[in-house]
C-alpha positions in Angstrom: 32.8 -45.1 -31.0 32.2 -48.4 -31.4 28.4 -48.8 -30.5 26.2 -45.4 -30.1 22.3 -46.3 -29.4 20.1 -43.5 -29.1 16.9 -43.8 -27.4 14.2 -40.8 -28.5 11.1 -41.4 -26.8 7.6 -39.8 -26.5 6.8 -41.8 -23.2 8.1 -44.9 -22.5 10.2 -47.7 -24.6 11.6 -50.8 -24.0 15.0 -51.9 -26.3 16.2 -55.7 -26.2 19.8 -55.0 -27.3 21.7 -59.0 -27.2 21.3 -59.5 -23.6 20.5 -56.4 -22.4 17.3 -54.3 -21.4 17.4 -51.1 -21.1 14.2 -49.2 -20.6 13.9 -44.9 -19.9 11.0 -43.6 -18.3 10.0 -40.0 -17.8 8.1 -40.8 -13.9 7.0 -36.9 -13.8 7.7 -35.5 -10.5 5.8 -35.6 -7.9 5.3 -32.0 -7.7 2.8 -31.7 -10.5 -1.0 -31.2 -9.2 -2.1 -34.3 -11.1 -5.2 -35.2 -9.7 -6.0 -38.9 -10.1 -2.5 -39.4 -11.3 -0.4 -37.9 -8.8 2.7 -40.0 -7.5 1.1 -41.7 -4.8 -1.3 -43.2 -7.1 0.4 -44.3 -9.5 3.7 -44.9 -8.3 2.9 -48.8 -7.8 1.6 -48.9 -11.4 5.3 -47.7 -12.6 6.9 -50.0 -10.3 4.5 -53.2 -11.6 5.4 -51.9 -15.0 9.7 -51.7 -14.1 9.6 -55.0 -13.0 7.5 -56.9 -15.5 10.2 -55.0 -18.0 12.8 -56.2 -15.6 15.7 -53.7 -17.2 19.3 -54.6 -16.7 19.4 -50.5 -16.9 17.0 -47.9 -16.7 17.0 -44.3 -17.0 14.2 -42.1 -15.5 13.7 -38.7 -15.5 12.1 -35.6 -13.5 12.5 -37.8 -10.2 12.3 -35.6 -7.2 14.3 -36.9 -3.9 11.3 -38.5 -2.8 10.5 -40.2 -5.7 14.1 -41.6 -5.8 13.8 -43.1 -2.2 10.5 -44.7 -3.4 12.0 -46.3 -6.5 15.2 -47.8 -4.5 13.2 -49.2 -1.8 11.2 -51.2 -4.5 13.3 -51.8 -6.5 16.4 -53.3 -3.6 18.2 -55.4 -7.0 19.0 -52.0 -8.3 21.7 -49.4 -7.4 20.9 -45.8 -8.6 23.3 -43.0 -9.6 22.5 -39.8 -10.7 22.0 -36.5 -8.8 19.9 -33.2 -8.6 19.8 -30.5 -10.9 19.5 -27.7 -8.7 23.3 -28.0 -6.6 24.5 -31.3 -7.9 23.2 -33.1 -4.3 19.7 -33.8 -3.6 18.3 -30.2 -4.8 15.9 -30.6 -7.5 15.2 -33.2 -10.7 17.3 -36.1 -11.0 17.8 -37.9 -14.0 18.7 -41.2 -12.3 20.4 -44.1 -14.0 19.4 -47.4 -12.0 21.6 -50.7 -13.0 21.3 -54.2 -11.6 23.5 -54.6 -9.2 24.3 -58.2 -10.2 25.1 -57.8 -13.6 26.9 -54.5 -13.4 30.1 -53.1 -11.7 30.0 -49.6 -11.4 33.3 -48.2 -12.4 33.1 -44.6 -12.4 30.2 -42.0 -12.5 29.3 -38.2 -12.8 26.9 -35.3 -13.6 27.5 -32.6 -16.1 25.0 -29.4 -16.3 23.6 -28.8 -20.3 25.1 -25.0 -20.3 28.1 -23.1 -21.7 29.2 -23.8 -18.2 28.9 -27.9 -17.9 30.9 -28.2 -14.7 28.8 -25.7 -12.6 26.0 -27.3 -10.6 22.9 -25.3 -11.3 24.3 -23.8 -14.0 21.6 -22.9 -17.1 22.7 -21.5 -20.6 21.5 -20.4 -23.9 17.4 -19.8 -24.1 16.7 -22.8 -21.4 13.8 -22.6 -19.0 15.4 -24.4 -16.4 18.4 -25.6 -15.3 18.6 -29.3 -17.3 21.4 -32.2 -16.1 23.1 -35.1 -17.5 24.2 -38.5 -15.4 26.7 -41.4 -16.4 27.7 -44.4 -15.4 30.7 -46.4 -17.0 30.0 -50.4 -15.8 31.3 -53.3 -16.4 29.9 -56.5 -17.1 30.8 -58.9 -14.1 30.2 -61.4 -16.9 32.0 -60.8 -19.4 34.2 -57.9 -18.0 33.5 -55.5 -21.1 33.1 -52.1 -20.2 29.4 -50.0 -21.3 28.4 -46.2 -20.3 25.0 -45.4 -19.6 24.0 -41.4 -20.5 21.0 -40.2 -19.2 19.1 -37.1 -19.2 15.7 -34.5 -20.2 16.2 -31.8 -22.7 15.4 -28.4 -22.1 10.8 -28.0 -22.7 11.0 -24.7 -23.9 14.6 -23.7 -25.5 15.1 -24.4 -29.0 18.5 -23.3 -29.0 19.3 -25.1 -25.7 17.7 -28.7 -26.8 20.3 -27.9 -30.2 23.1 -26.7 -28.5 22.2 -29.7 -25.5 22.8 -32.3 -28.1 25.8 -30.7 -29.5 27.3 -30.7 -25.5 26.4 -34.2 -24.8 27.9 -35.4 -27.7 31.0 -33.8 -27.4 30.9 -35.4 -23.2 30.2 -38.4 -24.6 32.9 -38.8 -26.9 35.1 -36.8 -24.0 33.8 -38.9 -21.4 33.1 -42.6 -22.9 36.0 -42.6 -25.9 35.6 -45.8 -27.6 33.6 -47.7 -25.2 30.0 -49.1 -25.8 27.3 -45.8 -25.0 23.7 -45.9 -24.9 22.3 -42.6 -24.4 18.8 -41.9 -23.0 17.2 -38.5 -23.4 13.4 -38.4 -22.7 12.3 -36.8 -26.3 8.6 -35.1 -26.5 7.5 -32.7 -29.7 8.5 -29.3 -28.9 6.4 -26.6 -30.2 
């Protein structure tokens, strides 16, 4: 490959690459009994904080239908690609990949499940606690016409042997999926016990 950036993150992080911003962002779903920090009450603090980072591309992760809708309606310069874990539709976590949508082309896109079984929506393998996904986007540059892939995705909380055998199966995608072409790759990392 000719450029692989790797983005391992405890919360949030912000990368300047040349002209580009990408940013990932774990949003929690809006599921969780957060008290004082459930979605509705914070969701305008994330969105403050996404557009004073103004990303060309940003990956989020554990967004919930709902969630998703929110995001895109404040955030109309993006477009947003990425689908749920549960059926590969709207079922369950996504881990969505938004791009502007006047810098970036979007050429071609997908999902893959982290499991023996990549190509199976739903599908869960080795010790994971739940079913875990993987989006893409390939783009191009309406610029300079050069072609970049966008991974994005949330390793498995509990499964040591799944986060392993996770990286293992997203590089092996990647290199499948992206070839030679530019790849960042965002994976929302916390320390596993």
């Amino acid at each position: 490959m000719k450029y692989f950036f790797i983005f391992l993150l405890c919360f949030s992080s912000i990368c300047s690459v040349a002209q580009m911003v990408v940013m990932t962002y774990n949003i929690r779903n809006s599921n969780a009994l957060d008290g004082e920090n459930k979605w509705t009450l914070r969701k305008e603090k994330l969105i403050a904080l996404i557009k004073k980072a103004n990303p060309d591309i940003l990956g989020t992760q554990e967004v919930l239908p709902k969630q998703r809708k929110d995001l895109k309606k404040a955030l109309p310069e993006y477009h947003v690609d990425g689908a749920g874990r549960n059926n590969g539709k709207q079922a369950g976590e996504h881990s969505c990949i938004f791009f502007k949508q006047e810098k970036y082309e979007r050429i071609a896109s997908g999902n893959f499940w982290l499991s023996e079984t990549p190509d199976v929506p739903g599908s869960k393998s080795w010790d994971a606690a739940i079913t875990r996904i993987c989006s893409w986007v390939k783009l191009k540059d309406k610029k300079t016409g050069k072609m970049l892939f966008a991974f994005n995705t949330h390793f498995d909380h509990k499964g040591k042997t799944a986060r392993l055998e996770s990286a293992r199966l997203v590089m092996k995608m990647i290199d499948s999926i992206a070839a030679d072409e530019a790849t960042i790759f965002n994976e929302r990392f916390q320390f596993y016990t």
